[in-house]
N, C-alpha and C positions, 0 to 999 in steps of 0.2 A: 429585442435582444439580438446581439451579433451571434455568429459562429464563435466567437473568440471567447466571449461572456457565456456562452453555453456552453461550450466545451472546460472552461475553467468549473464553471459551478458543477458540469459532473465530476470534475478533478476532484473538487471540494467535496463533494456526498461520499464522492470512495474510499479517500482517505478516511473522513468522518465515519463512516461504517467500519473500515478498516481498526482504526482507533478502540471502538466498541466492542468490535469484535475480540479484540486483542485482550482487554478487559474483561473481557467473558472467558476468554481462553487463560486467565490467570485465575478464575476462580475456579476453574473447572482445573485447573491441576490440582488447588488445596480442596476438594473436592472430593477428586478419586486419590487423591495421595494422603489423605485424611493427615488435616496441618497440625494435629493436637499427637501424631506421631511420629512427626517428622520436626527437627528443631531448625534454625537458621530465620533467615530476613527476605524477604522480596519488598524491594523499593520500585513496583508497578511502574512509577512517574520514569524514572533514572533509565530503566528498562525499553519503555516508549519511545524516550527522547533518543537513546543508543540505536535503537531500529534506524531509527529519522535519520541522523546523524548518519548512521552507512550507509544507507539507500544516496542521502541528498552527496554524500560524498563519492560514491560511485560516478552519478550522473554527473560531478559537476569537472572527473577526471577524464570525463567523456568514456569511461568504460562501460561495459553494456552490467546493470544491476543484475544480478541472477533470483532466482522466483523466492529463496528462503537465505534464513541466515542462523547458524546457532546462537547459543547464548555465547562457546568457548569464542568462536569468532566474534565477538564481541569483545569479550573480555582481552584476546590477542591483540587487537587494534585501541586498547587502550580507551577504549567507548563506554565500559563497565566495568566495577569492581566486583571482584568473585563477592565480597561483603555483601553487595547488593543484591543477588543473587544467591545467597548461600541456602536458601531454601531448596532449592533445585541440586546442591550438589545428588553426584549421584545418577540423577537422570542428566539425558539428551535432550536437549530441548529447541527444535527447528523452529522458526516463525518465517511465515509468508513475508514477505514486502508488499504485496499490494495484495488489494483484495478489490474482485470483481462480484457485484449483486447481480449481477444474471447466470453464475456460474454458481448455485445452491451448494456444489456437491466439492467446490475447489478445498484444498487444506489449508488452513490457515495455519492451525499450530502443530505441531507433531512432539508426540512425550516420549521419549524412546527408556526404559527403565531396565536398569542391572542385571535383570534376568532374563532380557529380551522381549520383554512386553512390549506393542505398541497402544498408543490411542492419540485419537486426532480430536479435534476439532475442526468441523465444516463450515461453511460458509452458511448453512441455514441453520446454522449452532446448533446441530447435533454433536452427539461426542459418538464414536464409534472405534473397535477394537477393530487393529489392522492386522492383518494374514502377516504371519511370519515368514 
């Protein structure tokens, strides 16, 4: 196996974790935001593809990707529909662009809520409440 071919396949596990992760970080908001109280739509897949979609548009403007992206920024650039999202009105909702498996403790998603709550999600898929 080359350098080239090793280094792409770790490309590939990260994203792939990344991916999962991101999917655990949407359940884990209807979760703690208990979804039978809260009404709207989360279209997961649409969500996904909108992250990918900035990240690969970033790099491909040669500007440098930054570490998270909200959902509004999303929704601004025309990447997602509040529809697809309207589960989340309400809250903040930050997500990582990449995710590293040797760093347990990095954030992946961050919930920021109306009253000033926070809670993350970690990279060893804990959920943990952040210091205000």
């Amino acid at each position: 196996m080359t350098v080239e071919n090793n280094t792409a396949m770790k490309r590939t596990i990260v994203i792939t974790i990344a991916a999962a992760s991101f999917v655990a970080a949407l359940c884990f908001a209807f979760i703690v935001f208990d979804s039978n109280s809260r009404s709207g739509r989360l279209d997961g897949q649409k969500l996904l593809a909108a992250v990918r979609t900035y990240a690969s548009t970033m790099r491909a403007a040669g500007a440098e990707v930054p570490a998270e992206v909200s959902i509004e920024t999303l929704i601004a650039r025309s990447l997602l529909q509040r529809e697809d999202v309207s589960a989340f009105n309400g809250l903040d909702v930050t997500i990582a662009l990449e995710a590293d498996e040797t760093k347990p403790s990095q954030l992946l998603v961050r919930v920021r809520t109306s009253n000033g709550q926070e809670l993350a999600l970690l990279g060893d898929g804990s959920v943990q409440q952040l210091k205000k």
